[in-house]
C-alpha positions in Angstrom: -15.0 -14.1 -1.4 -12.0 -11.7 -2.0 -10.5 -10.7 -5.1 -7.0 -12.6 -6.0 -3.9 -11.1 -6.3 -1.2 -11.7 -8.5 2.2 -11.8 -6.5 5.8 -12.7 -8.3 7.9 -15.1 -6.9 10.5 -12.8 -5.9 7.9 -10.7 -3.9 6.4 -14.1 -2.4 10.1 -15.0 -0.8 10.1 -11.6 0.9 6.5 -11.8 2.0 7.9 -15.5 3.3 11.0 -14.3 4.9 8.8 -11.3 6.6 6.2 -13.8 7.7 8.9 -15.9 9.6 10.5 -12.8 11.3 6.9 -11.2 12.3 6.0 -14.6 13.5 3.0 -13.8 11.7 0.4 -16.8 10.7 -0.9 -15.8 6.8 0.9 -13.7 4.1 -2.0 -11.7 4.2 -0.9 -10.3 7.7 2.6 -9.6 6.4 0.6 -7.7 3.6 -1.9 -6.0 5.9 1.1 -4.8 8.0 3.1 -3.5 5.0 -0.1 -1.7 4.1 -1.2 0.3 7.4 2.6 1.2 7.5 2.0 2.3 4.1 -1.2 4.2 4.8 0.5 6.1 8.2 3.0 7.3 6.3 1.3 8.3 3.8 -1.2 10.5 6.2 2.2 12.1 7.5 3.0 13.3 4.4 -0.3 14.7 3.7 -0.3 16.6 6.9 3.3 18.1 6.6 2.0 19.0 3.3 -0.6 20.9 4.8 1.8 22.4 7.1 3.9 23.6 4.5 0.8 25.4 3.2 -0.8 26.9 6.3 3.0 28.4 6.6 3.5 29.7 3.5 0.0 31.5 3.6 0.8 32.5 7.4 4.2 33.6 6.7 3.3 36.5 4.5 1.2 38.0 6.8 3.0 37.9 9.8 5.9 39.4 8.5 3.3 42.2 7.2 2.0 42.7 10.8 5.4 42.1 12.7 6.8 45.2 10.4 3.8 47.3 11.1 5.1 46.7 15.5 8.5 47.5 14.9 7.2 51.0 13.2 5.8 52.1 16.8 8.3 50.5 18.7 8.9 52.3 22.3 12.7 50.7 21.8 14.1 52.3 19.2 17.3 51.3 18.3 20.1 53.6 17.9 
């Protein structure tokens, strides 16, 4: 069997009033929707986050090598 959960009445009328518009059958698909929802947008954050850190580590050295081309540029700029 699975473990209970506590829910407040105010949450209950919105899990109610989301039921009816999902045309879903139980609360617990309303909650097992809000949940994966949750979960996605959780794994986006993680990988922006790991965006933002590939970048930051990236950036640094491409700006090191990018200056080290325009040394021996054959357009030199006048």
């Amino acid at each position: 069997m699975g473990k209970l959960l506590m829910i407040q009445s105010e949450d209950d009328k919105d899990i109610e009033v989301l039921k009816k518009k999902m045309r879903a059958q139980t609360k617990i698909e309303v909650v097992r929707a809000g949940l994966r929802l949750l979960k996605r947008e959780l794994e986006r954050i993680e990988k922006i986050e790991q965006w933002e850190k590939a970048t930051s580590l990236i950036v640094k050295s491409s700006h090191k090598i990018n200056q080290e081309f325009q040394k021996y540029s054959r357009f030199k700029r006048t």
